[in-house]
N, C-alpha and C positions, 0 to 999 in steps of 0.2 A: 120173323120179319114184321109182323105183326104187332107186338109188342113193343121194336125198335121205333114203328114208326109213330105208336102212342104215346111214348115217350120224348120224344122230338115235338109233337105237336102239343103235350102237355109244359113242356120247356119252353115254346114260344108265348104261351097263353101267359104264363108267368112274368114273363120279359115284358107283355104288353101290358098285365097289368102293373109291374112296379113301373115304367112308366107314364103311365096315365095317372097312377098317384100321386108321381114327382110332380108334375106338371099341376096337377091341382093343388099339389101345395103350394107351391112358386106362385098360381097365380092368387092364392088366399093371406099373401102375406101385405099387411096393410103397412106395418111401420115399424123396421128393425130395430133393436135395443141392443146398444152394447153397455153390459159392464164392466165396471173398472175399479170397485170398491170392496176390497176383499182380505180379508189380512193372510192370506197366503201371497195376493202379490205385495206385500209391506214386504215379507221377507223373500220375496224371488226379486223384487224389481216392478218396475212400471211395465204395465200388459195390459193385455185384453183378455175375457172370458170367450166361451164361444157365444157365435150371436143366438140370440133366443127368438125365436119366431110367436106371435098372434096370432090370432084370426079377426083380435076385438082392437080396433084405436084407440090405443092411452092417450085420454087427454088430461092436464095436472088440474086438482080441482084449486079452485078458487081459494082465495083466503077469506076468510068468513070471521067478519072484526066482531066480537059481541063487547057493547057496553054493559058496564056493571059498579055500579057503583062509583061513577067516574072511573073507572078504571077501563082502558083497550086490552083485549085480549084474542087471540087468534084461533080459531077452532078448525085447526087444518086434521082432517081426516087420513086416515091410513087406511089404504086396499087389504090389510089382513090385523085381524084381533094381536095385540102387543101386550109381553107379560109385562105386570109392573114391576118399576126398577128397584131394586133393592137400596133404598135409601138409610137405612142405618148400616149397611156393607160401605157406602161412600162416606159414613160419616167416618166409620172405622177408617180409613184412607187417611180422610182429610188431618184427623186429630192424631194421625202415627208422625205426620212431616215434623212437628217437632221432637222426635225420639233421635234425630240423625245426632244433635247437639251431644245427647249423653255419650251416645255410644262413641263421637267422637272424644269425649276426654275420658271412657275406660282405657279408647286404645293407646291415647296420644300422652298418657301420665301413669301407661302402667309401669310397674317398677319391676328388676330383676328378682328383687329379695324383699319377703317380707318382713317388717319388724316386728321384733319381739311383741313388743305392746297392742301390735291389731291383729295377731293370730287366731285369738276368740272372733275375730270378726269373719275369716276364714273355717269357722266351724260349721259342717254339715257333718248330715248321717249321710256320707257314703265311705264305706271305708277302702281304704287304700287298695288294698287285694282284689275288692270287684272291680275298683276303676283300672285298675292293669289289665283286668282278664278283658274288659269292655275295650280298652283301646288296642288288646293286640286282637280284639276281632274286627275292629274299624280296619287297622292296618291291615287285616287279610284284604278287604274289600276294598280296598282303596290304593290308590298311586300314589299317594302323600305316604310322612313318614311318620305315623303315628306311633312314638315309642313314652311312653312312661316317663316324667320325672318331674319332681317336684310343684319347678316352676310350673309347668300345667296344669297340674293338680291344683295349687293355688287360683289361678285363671277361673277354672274348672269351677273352684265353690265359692269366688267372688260373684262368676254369672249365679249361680245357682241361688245367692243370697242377696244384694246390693242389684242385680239387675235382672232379679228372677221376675218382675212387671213385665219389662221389656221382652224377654226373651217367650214368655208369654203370650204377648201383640205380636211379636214377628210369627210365634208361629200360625198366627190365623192370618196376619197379612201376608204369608207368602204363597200363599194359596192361589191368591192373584195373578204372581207374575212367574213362581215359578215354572207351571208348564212351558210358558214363554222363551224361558231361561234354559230348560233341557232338551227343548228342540233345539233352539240353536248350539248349544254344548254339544249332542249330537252329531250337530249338521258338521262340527267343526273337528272330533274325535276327540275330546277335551274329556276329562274325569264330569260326571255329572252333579258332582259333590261342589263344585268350583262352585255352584249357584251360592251357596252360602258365602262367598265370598261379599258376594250383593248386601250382606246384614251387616257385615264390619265395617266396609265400605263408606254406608250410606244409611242404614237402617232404613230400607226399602223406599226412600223419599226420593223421585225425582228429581227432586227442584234444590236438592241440599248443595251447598257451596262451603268449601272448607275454606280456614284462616287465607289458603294461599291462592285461593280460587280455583280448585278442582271441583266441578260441574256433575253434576247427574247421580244417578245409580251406580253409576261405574266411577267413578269421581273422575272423568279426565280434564286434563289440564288443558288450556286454549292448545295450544301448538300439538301437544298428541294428538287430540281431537282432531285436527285440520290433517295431520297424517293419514289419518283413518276414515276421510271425505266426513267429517261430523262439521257441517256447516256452522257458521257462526255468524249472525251479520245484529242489523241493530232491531230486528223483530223476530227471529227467529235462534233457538238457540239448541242443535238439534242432539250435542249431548244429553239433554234431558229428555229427548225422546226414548222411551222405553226398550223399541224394537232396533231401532239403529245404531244407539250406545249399543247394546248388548252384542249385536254382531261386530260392531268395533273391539270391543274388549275381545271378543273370542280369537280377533284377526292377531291381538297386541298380545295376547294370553300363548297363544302359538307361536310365534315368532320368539317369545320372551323361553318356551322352552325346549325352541331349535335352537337358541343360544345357548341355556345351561343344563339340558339335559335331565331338569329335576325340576317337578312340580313346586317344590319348596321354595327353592331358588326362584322360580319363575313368580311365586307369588311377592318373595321380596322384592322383585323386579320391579313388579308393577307398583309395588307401593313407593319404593324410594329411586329407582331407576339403576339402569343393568348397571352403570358408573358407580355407583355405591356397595353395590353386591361385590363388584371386580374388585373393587379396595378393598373390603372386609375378606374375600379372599387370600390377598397377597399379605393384609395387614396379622391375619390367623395364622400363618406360615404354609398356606395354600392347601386348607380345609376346603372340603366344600359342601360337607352336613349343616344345615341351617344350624342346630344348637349348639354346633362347635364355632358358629358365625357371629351368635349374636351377638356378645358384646363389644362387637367392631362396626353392626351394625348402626344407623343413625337409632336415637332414643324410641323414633314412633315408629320402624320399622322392627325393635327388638319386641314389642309388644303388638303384631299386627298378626304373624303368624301360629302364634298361640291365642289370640282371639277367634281367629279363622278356624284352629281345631276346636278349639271348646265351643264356639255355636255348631261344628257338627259335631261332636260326643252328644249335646244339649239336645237338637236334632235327631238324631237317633235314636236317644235314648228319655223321649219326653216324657213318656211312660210311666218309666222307670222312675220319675222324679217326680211324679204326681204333677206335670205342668200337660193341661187341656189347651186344645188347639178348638176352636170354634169350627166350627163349619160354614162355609159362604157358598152363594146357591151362585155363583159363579165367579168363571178366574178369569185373564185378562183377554182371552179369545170368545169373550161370550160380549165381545164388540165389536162394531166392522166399521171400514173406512169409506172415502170418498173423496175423489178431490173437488175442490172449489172453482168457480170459474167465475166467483169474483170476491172481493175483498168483501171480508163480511167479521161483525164482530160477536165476541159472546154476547153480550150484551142482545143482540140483535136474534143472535141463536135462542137465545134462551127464549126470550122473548116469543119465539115464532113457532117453537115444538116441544115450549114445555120443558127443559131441564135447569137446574138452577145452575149459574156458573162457578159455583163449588165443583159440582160434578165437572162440569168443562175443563174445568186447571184441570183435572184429576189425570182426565184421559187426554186429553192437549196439553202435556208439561212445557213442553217447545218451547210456544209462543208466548213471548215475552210479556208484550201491551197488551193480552187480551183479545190481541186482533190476528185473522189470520188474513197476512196478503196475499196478494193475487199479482202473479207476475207471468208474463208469454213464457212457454217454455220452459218455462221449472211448475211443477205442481207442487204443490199445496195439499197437504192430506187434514182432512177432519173424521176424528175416530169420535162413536156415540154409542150408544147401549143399542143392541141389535134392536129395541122394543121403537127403541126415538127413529132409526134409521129409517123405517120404514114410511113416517111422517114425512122426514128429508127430502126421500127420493120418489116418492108419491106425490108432493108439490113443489119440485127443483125449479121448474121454469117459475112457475109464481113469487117464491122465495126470493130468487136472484132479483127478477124485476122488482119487487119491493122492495130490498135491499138499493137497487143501485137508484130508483127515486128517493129515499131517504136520503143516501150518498149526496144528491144532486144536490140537496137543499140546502146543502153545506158548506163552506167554503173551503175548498184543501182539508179534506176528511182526515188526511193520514198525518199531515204535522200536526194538525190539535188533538191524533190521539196519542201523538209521540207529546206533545208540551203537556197534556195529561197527564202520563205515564211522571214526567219531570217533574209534575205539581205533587207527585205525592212523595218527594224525594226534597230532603231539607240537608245544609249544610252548617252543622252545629257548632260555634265555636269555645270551647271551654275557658268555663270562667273559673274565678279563686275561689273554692270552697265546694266545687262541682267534684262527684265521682258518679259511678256508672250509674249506681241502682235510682242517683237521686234524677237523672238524666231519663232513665228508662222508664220511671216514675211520670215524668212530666211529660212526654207524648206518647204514655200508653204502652210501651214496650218491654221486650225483657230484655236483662243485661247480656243474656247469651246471644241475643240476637245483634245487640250492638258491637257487640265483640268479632262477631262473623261478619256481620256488614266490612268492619274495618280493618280483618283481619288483627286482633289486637289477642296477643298472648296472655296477658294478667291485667288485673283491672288496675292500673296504674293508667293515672291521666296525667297530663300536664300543660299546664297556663298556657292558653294558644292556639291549641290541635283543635285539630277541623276531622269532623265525626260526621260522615254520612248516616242519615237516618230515614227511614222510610214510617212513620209515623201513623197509627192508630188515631189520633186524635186532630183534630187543627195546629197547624201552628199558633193561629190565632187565640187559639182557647187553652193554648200552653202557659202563654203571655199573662198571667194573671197577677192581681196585686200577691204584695207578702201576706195581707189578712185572708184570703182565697188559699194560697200553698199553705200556711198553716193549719188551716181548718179541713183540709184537703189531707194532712198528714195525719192531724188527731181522728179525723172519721176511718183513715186506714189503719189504724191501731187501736178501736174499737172491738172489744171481746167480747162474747156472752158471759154475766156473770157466773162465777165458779169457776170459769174457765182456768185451766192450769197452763202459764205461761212462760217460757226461758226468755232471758233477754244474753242477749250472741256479747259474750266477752272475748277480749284479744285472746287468740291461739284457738279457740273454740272451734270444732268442726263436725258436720251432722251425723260423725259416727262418734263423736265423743262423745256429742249433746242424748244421742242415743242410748247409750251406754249406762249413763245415768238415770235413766226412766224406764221403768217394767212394762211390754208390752210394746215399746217404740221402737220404731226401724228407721233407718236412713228413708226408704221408699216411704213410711207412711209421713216422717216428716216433709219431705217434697209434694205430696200432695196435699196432705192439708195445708201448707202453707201457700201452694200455686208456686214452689220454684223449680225452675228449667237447668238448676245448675248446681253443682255444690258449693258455689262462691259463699259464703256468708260473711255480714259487716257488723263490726263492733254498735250493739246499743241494737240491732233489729230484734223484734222481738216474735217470736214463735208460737205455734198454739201446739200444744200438747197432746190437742184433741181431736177427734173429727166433729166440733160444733161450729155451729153457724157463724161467719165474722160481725 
């Protein structure tokens, strides 16, 4: 009895004190914080965290302008020590966004059969018996149909030789986004290998736009996109958002193989669409093995799916091929988000926490102008290196107010960043005696890049045509007399003496030009020379070497 009743009274002591606690904490709580900046909700949706309690009043500190050197700069402090950013990991990023170009004309000009005459070019040490035993253990592993024959083999030691750079760089750039990529494959019961689908695609560049205008990582095309809620307006473009394309593709990826039942299929699907697949079906006598498919296939859909398996052979097996993958001290979750609550631009970001807007594109692919709006009701997300965030959200209210008095000073902020955006956009018309390179020459750009701008399949021009170009240089300072364009040609064809040089004859091409010289490869000729493309024109002339221009 005794015992019962110490018991009882030691039960009530405890009730009194967890409420005496509760109460003192309820009444110690000065100023609730909710967050909302988290990339778990990127991929659950818009939420809240739980609320986080004080005892101390956050107040944001001040903006603290230091002069220097005429120069304004802002010294906004952060409530905790921030590692620094890994600024050659962004330059790696920034300088991969032109690798999309190649990889789009392996995939888009591969051929079924190789010719007699570039078989040597297809010459590696892997012999044929290891690569069978390798793809029939990929196929143990995998839901694709990875069998053996030729034509992949070919594929196979094209990548391994002609775009063993690239395969290379992708495999230290995907460091970044694949974790990204396999949660959601995951999330979605998708093969996890699908992620490689992302390097054929796009070669990891957000912001890549093909001849026909498919968008992102995932290349979708406007209307798919708008299917799979990937908004599209005139400042945002959110195929190129990283985490929203990819759950879109995983939504289009499923659906594409509740239709045909086969991985295979399902990836021709998404390349030329289930309509082309159906025809190559009916048109084969109602096969439904991709390589009983392919040559019913469209051109750039016969070579997507053997691209697709030889970056994963390449993948799997980089080891094996002597290709190093770098190491990066973090992947695309080693950054968190936040939304806006008001228009604000890089420009302005950068400006205020320190990041350059190189890094900005990188992680904000989206937004178009630069600018992230601010509109009731729809948010607005800005993603930044967990180190910068902390700057952000440690002086939010300061920020905004600074921001929206610069805003004031201005008249209609958002059309003069859109007529901005328009100022750096010229509309070219071709003259008699104009081709690409001389074109690309004169405000700065490369030929592949005018080629995508305009969607243009070969460099064929003609008297007339109107060439969007987005320009490196002034128009102004385009505009030069013909004694300027002369002198401007002969200094670009300026060589170190000794230099050993080819000059590009009709039919000539960087594996023939290769071929002929000991030591030289297609790859090294594109880099010493700075070209983004295999095009080459009659009379261009070549440096043999890696010396100086």
């Amino acid at each position: 009895m005794t015992t019962k009743g110490n018991s009882r009274l030691a039960f009530l002591t405890l009730f009194l004190c967890i409420n005496w606690l509760a109460s003192q904490e309820t009444d110690s709580i000065q100023k609730p914080i909710t967050v909302t900046d988290t990339t778990t909700l990127d991929l659950k949706g818009v939420g809240q965290m739980e609320r986080m309690d004080t005892k101390v009043e956050l107040v944001d500190n001040p903006l603290v302008i230091i002069k220097q050197e005429g120069k304004v700069k802002y010294n906004l402090i952060d409530h905790a020590a921030a590692a620094r950013y890994d600024s050659l990991w962004m330059k790696e990023l920034y300088e991969n966004a032109a690798l999309f170009d190649e990889m789009y004309d392996e995939v888009s000009t591969q051929r079924l059969e190789v010719a007699p005459e570039e078989e040597e070019l297809y010459t590696y040490n892997l012999p044929t018996d290891s690569l069978k035993a390798r793809l029939a253990k990929l196929n143990q592993k995998t839901p694709f149909n990875v069998v053996y024959n030729p034509s992949l083999e070919n594929v196979i030691k094209s990548f391994l030789t002609r775009k063993r750079d690239l395969m290379q760089r992708m495999l230290t750039t995907s460091q970044f986004y694949f974790p990204l990529f396999e949660q959601q494959l995951d999330n979605y019961d998708i093969p996890l290998e699908m992620k490689y689908l992302s390097i054929v695609e796009s070669a990891l560049n957000p912001k890549a736009r093909s001849r026909v205008g498919a968008t992102g990582l995932w290349q979708f095309m406007y209307g798919t996109g708008k299917m799979y809620k990937l908004n599209v307006t005139s400042y945002v473009d959110e195929r190129s958002d990283p985490i929203k394309s990819t759950e879109a593709a995983c939504k289009y990826l499923s659906k594409l193989y509740d239709i045909f039942g086969d991985w295979d299929l399902a990836l021709a699907a998404y390349n030329s669409g289930p309509g082309n697949v159906n025809k190559a079906i009916r048109r084969s006598g109602g096969y439904k093995n991709y390589w009983n498919l392919r040559r019913n296939l469209p051109r750039e859909t016969a070579g997507y799916v053997p691209a697709f398996l030889a970056t994963m052979y390449i993948f799997e097996y980089a080891e094996e091929h002597d290709l190093i993958r770098r190491k990066i001290e973090r992947p695309y979750f080693e950054t968190d988000t936040i939304h806006v609550k008001s228009l604000i631009t890089f420009d302005q970001i950068s400006e205020l926490v320190g990041i350059s807007t190189e890094e900005l594109k990188i992680l904000n692919p989206s937004y178009k102008l630069n600018v992230i709006p601010y509109i009731e009701g729809k948010p607005h997300i800005l993603r930044l290196p967990k180190s910068v965030m902390g700057k952000f959200v440690a002086n939010e209210e300061a920020i905004y107010a600074h921001v929206e008095k610069e805003l004031k000073s201005k008249e209609s902020p958002l059309p003069q960043l859109v007529k901005a955006a328009s100022n750096n956009r010229i509309r070219y018309r071709v003259r008699s005696g104009d081709y690409l390179g001389k074109i690309a020459e004169r405000y700065g750009v490369g030929v592949s890049q005018i080629k995508r701008w305009n969607g243009l399949r070969s460099n064929n021009l003609r008297v007339g045509q109107r060439l969007t170009i987005f320009p490196r240089r002034t128009p102004g300072a385009a505009v030069a007399s013909n004694q300027t364009k002369t002198t401007s040609k002969a200094q670009s064809q300026n060589f170190p003496p000794g230099a050993k040089i080819h000059t590009v004859r009709s039919g000539d091409s960087l594996w023939t030009i290769s071929r002929k010289y000991p030591g030289v490869s297609v790859d090294k000729l594109k880099q010493w020379n700075g070209l983004n493309s295999n095009s080459l024109k009659p009379g261009t002339k070549l440096k043999l070497c890696e010396c100086p221009s």
